[in-house]
KELO-775824 format. One record per atom (N, C-alpha, C): atom name; y, x, z; residue in three letters; residue number from 0. Coordinates in nm, 4 decimals, padded with zeros to 6 digits. Atoms other than C-alpha are relative to their C-alpha. Example, Ala and Ser with C-alpha at 12.3 -4.5 7.8 and 13.67 -1.06 7.14 Angstrom:
ATOM:at:c2:c1:c3:aa:i
ATOM:N:-00.1190:00.0890:00.0000:ALA:0
ATOM:CA:-00.4500:01.2300:00.7800:ALA:0
ATOM:C:00.1200:00.0900:00.0000:ALA:0
ATOM:N:-00.1190:-00.0820:-00.0060:SER:1
ATOM:CA:-00.1060:01.3670:00.7140:SER:1
ATOM:C:00.1090:-00.0770:00.0730:SER:1
END
This chain:
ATOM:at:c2:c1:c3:aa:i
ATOM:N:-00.1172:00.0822:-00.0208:UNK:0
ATOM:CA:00.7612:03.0742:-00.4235:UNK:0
ATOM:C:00.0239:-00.0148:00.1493:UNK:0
ATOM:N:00.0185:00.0338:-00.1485:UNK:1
ATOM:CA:00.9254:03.0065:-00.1040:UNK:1
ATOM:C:00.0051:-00.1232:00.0508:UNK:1
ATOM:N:00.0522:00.1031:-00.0431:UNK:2
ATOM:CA:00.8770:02.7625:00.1432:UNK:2
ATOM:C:00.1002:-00.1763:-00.0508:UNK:2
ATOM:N:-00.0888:00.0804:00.0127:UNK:3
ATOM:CA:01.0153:02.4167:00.0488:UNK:3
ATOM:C:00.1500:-00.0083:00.1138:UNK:3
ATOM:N:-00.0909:-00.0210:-00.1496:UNK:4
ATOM:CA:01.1872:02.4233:00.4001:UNK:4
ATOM:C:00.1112:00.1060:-00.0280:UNK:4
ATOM:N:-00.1285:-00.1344:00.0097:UNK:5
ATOM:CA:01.3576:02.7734:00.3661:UNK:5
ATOM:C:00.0697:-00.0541:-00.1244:UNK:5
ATOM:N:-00.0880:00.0669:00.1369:UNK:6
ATOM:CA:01.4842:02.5665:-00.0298:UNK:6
ATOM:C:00.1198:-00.0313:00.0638:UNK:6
ATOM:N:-00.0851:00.1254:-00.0133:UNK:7
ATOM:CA:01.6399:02.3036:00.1561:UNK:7
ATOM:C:00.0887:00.0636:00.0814:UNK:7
ATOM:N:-00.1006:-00.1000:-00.1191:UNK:8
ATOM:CA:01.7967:02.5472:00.4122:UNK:8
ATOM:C:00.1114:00.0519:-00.0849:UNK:8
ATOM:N:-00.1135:-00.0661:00.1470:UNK:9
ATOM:CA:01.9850:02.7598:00.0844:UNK:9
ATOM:C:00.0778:-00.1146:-00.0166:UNK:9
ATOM:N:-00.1052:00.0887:00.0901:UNK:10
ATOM:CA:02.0833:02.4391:-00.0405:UNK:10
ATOM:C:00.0997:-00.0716:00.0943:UNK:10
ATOM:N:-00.0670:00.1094:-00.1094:UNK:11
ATOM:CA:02.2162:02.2855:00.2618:UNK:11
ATOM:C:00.1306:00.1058:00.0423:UNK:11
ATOM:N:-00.0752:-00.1448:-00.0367:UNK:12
ATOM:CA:02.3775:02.6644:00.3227:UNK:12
ATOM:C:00.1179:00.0018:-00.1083:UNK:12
ATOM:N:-00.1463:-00.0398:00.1388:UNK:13
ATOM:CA:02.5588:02.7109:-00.0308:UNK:13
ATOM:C:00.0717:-00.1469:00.0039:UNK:13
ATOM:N:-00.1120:00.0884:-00.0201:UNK:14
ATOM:CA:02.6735:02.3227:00.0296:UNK:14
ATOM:C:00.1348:-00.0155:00.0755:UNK:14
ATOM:N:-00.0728:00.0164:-00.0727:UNK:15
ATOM:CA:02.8240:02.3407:00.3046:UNK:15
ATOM:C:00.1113:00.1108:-00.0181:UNK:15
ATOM:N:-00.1392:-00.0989:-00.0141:UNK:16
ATOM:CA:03.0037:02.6843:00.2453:UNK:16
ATOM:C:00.1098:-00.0371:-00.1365:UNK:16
ATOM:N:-00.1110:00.0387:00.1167:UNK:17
ATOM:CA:03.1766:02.5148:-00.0856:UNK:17
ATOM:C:00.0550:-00.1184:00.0678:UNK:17
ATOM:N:-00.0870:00.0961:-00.0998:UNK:18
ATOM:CA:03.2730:02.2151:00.1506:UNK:18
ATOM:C:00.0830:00.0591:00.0899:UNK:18
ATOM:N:-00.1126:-00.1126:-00.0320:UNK:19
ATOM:CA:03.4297:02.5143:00.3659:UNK:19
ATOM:C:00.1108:-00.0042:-00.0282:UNK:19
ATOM:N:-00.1680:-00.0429:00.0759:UNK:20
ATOM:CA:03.6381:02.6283:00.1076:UNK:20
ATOM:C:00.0926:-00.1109:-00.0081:UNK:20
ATOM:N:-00.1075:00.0839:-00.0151:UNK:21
ATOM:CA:03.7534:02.2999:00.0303:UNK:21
ATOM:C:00.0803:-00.0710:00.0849:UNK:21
ATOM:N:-00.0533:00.0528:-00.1387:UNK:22
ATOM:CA:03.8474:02.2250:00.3548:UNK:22
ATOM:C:00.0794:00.0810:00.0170:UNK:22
ATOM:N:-00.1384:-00.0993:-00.0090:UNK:23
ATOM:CA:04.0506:02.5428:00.3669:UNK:23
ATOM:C:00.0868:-00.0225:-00.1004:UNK:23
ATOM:N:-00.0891:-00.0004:00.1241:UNK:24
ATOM:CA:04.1817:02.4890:00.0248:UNK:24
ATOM:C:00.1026:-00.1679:00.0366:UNK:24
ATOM:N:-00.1456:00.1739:-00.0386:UNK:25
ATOM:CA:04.3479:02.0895:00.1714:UNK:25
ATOM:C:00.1109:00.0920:00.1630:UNK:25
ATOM:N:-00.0854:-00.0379:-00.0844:UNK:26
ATOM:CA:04.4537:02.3015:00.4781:UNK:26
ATOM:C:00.1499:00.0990:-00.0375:UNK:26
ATOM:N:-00.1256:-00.0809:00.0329:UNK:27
ATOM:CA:04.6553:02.5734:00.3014:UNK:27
ATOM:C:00.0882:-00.0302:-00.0934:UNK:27
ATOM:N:-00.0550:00.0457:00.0886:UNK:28
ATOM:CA:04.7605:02.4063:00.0073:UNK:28
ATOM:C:00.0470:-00.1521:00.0043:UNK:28
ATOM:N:-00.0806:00.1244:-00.0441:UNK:29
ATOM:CA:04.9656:02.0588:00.0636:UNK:29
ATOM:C:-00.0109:-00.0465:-00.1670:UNK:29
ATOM:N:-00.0645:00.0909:00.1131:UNK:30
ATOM:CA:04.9989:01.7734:-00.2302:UNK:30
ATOM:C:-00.1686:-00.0142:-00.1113:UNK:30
ATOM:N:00.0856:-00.0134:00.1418:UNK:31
ATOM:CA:04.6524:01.8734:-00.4057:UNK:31
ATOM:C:-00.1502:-00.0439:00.1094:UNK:31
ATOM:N:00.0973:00.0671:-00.1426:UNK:32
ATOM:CA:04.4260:01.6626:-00.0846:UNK:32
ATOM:C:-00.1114:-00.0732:-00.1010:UNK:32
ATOM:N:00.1372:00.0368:00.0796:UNK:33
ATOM:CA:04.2452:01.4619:-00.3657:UNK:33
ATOM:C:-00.0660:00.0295:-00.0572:UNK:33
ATOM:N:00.1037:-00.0657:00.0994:UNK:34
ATOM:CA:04.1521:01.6832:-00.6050:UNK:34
ATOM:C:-00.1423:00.0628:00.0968:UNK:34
ATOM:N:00.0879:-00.1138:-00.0338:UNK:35
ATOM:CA:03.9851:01.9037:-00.3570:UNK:35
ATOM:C:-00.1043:-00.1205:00.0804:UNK:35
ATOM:N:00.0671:00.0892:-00.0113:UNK:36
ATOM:CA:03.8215:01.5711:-00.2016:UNK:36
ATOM:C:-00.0791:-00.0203:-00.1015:UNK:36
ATOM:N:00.0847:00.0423:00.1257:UNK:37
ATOM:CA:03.6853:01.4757:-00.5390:UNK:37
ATOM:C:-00.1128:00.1317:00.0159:UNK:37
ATOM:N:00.1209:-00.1326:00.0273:UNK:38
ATOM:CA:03.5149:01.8609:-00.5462:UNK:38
ATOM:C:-00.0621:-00.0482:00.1214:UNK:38
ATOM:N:00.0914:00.0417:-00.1362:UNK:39
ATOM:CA:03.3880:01.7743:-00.1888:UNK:39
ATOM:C:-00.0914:-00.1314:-00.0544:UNK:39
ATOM:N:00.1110:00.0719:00.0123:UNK:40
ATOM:CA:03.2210:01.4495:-00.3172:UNK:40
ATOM:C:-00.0702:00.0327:-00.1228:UNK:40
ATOM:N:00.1075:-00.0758:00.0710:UNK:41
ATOM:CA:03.0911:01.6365:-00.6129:UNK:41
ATOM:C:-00.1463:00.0574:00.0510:UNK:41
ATOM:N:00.1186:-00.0130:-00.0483:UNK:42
ATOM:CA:02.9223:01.8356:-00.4247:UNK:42
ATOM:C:-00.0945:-00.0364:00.0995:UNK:42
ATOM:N:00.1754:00.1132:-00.1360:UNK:43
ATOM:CA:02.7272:01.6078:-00.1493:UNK:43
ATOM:C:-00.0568:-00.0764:-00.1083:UNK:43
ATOM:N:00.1009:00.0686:00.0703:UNK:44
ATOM:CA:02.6171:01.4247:-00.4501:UNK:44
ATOM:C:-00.0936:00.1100:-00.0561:UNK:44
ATOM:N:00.1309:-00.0891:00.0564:UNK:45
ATOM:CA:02.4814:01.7137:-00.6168:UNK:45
ATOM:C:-00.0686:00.1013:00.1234:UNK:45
ATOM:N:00.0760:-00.0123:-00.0924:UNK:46
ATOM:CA:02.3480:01.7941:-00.2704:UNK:46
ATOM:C:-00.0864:-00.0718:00.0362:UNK:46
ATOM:N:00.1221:00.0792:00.0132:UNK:47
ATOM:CA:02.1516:01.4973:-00.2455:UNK:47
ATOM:C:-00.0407:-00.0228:-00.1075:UNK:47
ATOM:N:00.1051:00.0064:00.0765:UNK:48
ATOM:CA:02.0246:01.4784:-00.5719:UNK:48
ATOM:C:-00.0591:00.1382:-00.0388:UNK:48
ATOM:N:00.0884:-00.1002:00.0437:UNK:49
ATOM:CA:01.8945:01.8403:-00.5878:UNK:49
ATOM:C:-00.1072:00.0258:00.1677:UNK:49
ATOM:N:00.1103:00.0431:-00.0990:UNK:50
ATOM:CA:01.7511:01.7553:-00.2140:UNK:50
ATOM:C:-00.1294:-00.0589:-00.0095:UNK:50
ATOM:N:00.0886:00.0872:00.0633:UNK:51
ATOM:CA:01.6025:01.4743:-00.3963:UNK:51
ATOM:C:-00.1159:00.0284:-00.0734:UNK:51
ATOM:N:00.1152:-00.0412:00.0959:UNK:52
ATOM:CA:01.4044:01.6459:-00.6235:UNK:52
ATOM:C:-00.0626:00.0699:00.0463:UNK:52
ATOM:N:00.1339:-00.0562:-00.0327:UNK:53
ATOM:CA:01.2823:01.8980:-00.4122:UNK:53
ATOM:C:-00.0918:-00.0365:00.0532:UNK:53
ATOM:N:00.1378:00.0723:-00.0721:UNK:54
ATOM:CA:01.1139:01.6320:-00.2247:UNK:54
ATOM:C:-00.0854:-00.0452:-00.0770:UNK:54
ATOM:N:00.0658:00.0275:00.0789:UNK:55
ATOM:CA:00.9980:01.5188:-00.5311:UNK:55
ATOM:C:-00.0497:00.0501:-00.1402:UNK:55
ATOM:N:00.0095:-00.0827:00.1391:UNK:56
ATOM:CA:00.8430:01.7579:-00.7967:UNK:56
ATOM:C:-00.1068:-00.0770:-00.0884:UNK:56
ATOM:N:00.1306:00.0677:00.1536:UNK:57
ATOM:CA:00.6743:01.7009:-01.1322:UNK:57
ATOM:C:-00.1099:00.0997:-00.0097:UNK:57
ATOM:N:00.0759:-00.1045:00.0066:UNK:58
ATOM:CA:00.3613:01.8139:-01.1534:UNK:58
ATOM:C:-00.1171:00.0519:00.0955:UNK:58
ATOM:N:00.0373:-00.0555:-00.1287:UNK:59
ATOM:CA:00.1979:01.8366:-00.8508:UNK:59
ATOM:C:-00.1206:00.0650:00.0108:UNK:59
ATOM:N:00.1085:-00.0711:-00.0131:UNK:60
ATOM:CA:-00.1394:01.9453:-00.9382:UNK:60
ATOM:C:-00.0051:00.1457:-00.0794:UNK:60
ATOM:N:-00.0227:-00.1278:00.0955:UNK:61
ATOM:CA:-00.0082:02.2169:-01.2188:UNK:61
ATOM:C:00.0826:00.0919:00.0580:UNK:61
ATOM:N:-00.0456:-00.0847:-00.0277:UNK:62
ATOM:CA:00.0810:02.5133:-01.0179:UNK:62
ATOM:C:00.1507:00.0678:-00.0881:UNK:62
ATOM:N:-00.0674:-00.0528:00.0716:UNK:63
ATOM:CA:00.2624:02.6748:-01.3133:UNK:63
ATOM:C:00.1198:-00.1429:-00.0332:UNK:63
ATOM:N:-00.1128:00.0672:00.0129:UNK:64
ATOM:CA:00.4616:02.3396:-01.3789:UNK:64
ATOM:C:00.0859:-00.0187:00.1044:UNK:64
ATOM:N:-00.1165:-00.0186:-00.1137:UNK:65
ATOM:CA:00.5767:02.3373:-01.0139:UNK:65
ATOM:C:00.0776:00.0918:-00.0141:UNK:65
ATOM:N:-00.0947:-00.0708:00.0216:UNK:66
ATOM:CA:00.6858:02.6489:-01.0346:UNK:66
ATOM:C:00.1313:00.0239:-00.0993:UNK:66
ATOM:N:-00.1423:00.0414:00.0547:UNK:67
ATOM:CA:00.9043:02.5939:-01.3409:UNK:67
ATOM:C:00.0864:-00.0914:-00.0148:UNK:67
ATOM:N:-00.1449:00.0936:-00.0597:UNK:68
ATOM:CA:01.0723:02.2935:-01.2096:UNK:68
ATOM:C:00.0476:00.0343:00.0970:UNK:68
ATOM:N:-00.1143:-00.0200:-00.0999:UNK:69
ATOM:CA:01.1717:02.4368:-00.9020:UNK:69
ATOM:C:00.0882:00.1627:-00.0709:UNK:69
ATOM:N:-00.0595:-00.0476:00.1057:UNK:70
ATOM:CA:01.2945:02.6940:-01.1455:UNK:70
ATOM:C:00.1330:-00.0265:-00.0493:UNK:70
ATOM:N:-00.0819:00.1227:00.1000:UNK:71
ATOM:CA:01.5019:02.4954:-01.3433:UNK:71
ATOM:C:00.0597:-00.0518:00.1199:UNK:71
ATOM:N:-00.0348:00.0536:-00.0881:UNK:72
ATOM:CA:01.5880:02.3156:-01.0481:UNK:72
ATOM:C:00.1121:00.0719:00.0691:UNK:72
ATOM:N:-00.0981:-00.1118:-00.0475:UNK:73
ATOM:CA:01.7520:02.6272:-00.8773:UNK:73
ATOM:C:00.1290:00.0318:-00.0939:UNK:73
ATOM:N:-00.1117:-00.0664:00.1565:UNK:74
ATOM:CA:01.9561:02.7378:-01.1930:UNK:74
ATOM:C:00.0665:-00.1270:-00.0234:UNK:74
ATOM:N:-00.0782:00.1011:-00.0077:UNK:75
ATOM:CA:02.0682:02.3796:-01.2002:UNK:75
ATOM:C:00.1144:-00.0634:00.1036:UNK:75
ATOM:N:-00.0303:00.0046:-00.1225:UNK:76
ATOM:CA:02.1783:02.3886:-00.8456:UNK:76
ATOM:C:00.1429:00.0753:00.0145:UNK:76
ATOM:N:-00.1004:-00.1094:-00.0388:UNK:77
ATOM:CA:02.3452:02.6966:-00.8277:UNK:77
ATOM:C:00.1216:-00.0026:-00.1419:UNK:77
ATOM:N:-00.0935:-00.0049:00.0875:UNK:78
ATOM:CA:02.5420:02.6495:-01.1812:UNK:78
ATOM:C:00.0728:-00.1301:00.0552:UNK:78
ATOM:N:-00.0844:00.0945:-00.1134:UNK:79
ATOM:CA:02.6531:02.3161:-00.9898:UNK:79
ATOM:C:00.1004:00.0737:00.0530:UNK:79
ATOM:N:-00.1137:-00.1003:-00.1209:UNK:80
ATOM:CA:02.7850:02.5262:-00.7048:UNK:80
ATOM:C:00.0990:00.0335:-00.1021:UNK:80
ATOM:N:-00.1371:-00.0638:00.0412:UNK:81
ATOM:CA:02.9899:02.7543:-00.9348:UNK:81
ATOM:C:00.0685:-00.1021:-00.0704:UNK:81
ATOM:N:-00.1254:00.0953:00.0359:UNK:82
ATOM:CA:03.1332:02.4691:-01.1300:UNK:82
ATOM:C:00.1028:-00.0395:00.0944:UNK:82
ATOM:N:-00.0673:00.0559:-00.1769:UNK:83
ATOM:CA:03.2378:02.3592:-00.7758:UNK:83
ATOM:C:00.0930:00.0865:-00.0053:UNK:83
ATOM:N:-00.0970:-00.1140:-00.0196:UNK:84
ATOM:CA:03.4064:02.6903:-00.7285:UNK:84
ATOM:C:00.1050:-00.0104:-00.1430:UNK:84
ATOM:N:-00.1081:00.0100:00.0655:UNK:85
ATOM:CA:03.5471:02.6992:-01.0424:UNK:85
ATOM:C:00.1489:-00.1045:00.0149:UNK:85
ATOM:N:-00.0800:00.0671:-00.0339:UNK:86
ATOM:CA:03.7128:02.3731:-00.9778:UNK:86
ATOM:C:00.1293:-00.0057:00.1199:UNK:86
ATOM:N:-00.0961:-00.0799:-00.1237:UNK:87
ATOM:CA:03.8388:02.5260:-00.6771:UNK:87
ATOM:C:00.1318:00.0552:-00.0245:UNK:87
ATOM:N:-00.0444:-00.0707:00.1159:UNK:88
ATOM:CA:03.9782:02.7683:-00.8567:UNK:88
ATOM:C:00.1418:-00.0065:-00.0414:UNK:88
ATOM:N:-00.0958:00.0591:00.1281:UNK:89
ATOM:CA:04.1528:02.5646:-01.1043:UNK:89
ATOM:C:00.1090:-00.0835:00.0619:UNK:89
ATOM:N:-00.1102:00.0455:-00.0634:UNK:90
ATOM:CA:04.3420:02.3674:-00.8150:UNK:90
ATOM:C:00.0781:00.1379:00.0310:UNK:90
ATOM:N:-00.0465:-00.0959:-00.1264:UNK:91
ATOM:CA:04.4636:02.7093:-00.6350:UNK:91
ATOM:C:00.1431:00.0796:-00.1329:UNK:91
ATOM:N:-00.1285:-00.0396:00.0772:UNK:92
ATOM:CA:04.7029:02.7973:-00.9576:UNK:92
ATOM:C:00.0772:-00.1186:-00.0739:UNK:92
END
């Protein structure tokens, strides 16, 4: 597995580039400022609570259970993100 550090780096990485978009998506598109706000506080929450957990895993002495919560954890993360995007998305038509 990799380092907790390099985790929190990805997650802090794929946050910010879906806060990006939505920052481009209020610049180019006029009238639709809250929706794409709402996706922006979507995802800082589900940026701090998947922060949250990596500081805090279950398991700590069971190798094999760490590894499948940060598992699980990831795949929970990243299907986040794309909901995000989708929502994106779903303002832009």
């Amino acid at each position: 597995m990799a380092s907790i550090r390099n985790l929190k780096k990805e997650i802090a990485f794929l946050s910010s580039q879906v806060i990006g978009d939505s920052i481009d998506f209020v610049q180019a598109f006029n009238g639709k400022e809250q929706a794409a706000m709402a996706v922006i506080d979507d995802v800082v929450a589900l940026h701090n609570n998947t922060v949250e957990k990596v500081n805090n895993p279950d398991g700590k002495d069971n190798p094999k259970i760490v590894k499948d919560y940060y598992r699980k954890l990831k795949k929970d993360y990243i299907s986040g993100i794309d909901e995000a995007y989708k929502k994106i998305e779903n303002l832009v038509e």
